[in-house]
DSSP file (Angstrom, degrees, kcal/mol; ACC not computed):
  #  RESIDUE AA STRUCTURE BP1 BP2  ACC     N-H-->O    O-->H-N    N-H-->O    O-->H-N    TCO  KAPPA ALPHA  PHI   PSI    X-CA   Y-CA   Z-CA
    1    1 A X     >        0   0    0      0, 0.0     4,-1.8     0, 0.0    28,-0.1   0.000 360.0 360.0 360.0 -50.5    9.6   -2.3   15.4
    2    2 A X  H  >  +     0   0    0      2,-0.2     4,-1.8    26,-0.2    19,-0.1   0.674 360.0  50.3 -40.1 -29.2   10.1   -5.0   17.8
    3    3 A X  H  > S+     0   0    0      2,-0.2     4,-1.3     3,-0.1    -1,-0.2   0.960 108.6  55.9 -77.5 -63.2    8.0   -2.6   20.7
    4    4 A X  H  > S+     0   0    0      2,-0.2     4,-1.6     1,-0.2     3,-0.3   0.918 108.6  44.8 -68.9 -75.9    5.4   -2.2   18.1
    5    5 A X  H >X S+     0   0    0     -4,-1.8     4,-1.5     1,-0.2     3,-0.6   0.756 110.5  52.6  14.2 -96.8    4.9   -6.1   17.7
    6    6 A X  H >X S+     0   0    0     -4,-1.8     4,-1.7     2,-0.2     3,-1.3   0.602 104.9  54.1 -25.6 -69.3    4.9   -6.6   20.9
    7    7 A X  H 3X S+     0   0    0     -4,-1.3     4,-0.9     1,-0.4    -1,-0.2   0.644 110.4  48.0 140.6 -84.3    2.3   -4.1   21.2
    8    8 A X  H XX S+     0   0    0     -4,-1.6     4,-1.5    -3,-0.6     3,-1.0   0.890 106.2  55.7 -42.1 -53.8    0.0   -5.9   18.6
    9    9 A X  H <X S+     0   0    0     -4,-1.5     4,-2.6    -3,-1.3    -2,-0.3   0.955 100.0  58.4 -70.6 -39.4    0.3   -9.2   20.0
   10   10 A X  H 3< S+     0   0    0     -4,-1.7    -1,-0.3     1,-0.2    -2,-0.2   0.768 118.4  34.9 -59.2 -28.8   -0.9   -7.9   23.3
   11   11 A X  H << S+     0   0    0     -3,-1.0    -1,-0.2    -4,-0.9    -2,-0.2   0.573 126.3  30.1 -92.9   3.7   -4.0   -6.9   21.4
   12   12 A X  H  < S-     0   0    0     -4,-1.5    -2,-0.2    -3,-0.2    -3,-0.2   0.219  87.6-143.8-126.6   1.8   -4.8   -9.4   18.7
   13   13 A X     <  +     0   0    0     -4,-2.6     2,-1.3    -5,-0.4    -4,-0.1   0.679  38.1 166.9  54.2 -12.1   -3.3  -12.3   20.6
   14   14 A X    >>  -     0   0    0     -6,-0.2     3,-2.2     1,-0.2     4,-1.0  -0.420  31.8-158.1 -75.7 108.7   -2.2  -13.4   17.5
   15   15 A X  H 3> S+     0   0    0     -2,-1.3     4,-1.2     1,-0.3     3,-0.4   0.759  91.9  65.6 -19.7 -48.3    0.6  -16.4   17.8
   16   16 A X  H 3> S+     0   0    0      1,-0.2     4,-1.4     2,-0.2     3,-0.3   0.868 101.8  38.0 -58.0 -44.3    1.6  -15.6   14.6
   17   17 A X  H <> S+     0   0    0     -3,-2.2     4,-1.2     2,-0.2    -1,-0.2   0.661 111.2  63.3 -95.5 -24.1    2.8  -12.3   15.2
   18   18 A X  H  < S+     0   0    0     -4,-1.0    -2,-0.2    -3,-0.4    -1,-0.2   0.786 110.9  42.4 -73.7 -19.2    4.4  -13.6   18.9
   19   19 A X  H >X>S+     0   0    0     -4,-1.2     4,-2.4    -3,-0.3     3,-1.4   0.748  98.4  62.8 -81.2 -49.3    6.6  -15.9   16.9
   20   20 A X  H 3X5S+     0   0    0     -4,-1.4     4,-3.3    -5,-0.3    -2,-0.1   0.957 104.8  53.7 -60.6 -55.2    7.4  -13.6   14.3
   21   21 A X  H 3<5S+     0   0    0     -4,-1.2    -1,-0.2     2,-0.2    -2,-0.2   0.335 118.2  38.8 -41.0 -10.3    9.3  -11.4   17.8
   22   22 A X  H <45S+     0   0    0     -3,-1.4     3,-0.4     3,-0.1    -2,-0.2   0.672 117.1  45.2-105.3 -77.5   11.3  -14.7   18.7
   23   23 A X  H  <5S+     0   0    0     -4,-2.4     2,-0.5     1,-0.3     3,-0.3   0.791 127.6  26.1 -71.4 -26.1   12.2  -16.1   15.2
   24   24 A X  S  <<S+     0   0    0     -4,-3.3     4,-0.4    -5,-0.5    -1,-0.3  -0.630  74.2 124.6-123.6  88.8   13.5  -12.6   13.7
   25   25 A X  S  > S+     0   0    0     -2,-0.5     4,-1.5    -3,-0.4    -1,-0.2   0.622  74.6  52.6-101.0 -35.1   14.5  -10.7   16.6
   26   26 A X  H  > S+     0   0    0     -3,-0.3     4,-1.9     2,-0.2     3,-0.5   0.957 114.0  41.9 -58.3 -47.7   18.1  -10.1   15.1
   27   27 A X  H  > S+     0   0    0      1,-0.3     4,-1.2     2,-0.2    -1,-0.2   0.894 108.9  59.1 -77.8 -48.8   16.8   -8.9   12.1
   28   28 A X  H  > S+     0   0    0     -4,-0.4     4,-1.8     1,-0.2    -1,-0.3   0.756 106.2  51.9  -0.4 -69.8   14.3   -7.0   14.0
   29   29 A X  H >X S+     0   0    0     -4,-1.5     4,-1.2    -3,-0.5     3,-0.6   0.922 105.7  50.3 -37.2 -66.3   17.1   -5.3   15.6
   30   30 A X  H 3X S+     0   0    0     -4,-1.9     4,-1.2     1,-0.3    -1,-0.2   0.733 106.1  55.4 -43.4 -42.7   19.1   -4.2   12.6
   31   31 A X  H >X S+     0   0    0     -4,-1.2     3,-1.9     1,-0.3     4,-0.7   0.978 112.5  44.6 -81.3 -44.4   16.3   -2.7   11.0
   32   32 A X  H <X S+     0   0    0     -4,-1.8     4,-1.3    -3,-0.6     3,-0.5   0.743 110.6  51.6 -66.6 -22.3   15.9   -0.8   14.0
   33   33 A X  H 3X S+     0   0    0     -4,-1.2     4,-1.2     1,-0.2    -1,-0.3   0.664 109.7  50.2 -62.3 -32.4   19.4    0.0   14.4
   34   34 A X  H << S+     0   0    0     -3,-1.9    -2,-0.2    -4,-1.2    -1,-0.2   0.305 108.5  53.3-114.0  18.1   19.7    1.3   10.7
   35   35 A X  H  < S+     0   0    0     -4,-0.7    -1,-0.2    -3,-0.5    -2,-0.2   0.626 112.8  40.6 -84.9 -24.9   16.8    3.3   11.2
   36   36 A X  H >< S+     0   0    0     -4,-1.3     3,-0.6    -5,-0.2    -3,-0.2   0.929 124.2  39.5 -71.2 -55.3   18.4    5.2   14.6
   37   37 A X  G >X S+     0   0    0     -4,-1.2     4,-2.7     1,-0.3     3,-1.0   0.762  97.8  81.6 -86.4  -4.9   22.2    5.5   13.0
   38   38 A X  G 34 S+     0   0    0     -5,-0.3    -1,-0.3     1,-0.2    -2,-0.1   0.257  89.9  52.1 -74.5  31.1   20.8    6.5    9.4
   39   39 A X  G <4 S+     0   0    0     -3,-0.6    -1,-0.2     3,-0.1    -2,-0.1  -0.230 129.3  16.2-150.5  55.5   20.4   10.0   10.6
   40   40 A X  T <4 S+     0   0    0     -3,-1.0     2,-0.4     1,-0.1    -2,-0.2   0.023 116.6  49.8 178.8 -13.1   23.9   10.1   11.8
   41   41 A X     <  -     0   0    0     -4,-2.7    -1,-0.1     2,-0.0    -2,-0.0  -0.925  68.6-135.0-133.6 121.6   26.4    7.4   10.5
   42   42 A X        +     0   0    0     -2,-0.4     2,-0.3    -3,-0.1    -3,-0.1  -0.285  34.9 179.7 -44.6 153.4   26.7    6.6    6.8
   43   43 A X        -     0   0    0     -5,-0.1     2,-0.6    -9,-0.0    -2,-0.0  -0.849  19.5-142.3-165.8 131.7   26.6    2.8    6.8
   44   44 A X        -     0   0    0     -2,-0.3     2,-0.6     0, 0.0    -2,-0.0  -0.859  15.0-151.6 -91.1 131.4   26.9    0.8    3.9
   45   45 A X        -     0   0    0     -2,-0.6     5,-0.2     1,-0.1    -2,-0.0  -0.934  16.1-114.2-106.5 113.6   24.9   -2.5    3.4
   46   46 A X     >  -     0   0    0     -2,-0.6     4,-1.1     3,-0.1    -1,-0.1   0.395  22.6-129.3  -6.8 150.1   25.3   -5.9    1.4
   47   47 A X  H  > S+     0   0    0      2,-0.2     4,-1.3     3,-0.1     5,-0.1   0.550 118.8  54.9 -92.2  -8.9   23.1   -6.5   -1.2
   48   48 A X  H  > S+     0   0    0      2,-0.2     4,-2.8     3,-0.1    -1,-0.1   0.870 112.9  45.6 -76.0 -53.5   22.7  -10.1    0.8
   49   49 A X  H  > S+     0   0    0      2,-0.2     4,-1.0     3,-0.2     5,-0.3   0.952 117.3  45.4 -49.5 -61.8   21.8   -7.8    4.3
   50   50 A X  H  X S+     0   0    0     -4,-1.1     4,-4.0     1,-0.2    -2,-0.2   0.961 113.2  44.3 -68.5 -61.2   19.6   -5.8    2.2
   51   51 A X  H  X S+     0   0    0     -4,-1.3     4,-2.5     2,-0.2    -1,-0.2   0.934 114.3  51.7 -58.9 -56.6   17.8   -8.8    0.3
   52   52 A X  H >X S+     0   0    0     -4,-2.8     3,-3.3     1,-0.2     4,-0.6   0.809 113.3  46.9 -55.2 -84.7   17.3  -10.9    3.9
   53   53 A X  H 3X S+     0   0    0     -4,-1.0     4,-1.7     1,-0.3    -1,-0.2   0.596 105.3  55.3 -33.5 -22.2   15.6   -7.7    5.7
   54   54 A X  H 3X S+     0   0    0     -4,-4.0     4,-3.6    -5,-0.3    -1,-0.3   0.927 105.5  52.7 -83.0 -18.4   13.5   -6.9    3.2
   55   55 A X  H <X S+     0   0    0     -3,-3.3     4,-1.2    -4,-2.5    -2,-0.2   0.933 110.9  48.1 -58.5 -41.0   11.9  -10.7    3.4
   56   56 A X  H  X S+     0   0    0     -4,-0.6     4,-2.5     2,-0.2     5,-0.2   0.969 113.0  48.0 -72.1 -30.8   11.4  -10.4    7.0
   57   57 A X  H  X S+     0   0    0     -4,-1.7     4,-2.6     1,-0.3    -2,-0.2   0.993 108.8  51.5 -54.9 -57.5    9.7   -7.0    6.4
   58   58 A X  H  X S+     0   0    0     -4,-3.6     4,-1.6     2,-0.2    -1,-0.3   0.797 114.1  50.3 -42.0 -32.6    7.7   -8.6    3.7
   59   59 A X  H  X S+     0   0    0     -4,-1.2     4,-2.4    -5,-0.3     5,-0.4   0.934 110.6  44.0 -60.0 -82.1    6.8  -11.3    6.6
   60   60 A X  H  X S+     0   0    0     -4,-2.5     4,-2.4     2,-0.2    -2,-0.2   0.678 111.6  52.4 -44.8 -24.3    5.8   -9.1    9.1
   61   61 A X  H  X S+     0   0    0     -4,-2.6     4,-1.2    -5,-0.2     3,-0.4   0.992 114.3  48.4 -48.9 -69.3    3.7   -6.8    6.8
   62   62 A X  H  < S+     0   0    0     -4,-1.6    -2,-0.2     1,-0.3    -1,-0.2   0.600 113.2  42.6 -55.5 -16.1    2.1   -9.9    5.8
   63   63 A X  H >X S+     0   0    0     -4,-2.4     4,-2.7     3,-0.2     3,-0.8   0.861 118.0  47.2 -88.2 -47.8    1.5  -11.4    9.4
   64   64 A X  H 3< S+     0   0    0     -4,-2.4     4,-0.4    -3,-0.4    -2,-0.2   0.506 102.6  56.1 -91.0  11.9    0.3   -8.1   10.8
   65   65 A X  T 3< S+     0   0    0     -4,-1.2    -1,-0.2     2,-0.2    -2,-0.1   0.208 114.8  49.5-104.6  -6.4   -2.1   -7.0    8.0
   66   66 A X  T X4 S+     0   0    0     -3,-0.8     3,-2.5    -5,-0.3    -2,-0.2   0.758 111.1  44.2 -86.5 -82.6   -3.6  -10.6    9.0
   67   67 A X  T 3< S+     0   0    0     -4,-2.7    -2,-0.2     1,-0.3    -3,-0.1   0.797 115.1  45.7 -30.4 -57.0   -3.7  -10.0   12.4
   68   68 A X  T 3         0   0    0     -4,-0.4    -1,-0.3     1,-0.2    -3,-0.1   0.601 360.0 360.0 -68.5 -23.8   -5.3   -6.1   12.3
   69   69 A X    <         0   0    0     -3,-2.5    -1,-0.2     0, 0.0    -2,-0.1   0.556 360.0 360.0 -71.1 360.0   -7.9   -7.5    9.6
């Protein structure tokens, strides 16, 4: 997810969505991490884990459905 960002900002230019790649880059990770090891490692998650990642997703939809408009 983080590639694909990048990706966007390098065509829309939009700050908004270069910032978003700074300020959630951990979270970033994770999501990308529990999408690689969900199709080999059970892992369980927090309902606190859960609840923060979906807020940044909910960001980043909202930031890059601005940008792309």
């Amino acid at each position: 997810m983080l590639r694909v960002l990048e990706l966007i900002y390098e065509v829309t230019k939009n700050g908004k969505v270069k910032e978003l790649t700074s300020r959630f880059s951990v979270e970033l990770g994770s999501l990308e991490d529990a999408y690689i090891t969900s199709r080999y490692v059970a892992r369980e998650y927090s309902l606190e884990e859960v609840e923060r990642l979906r807020k940044v997703v909910e960001e980043v939809k909202h930031v890059v459905r601005e940008a792309t408009s």
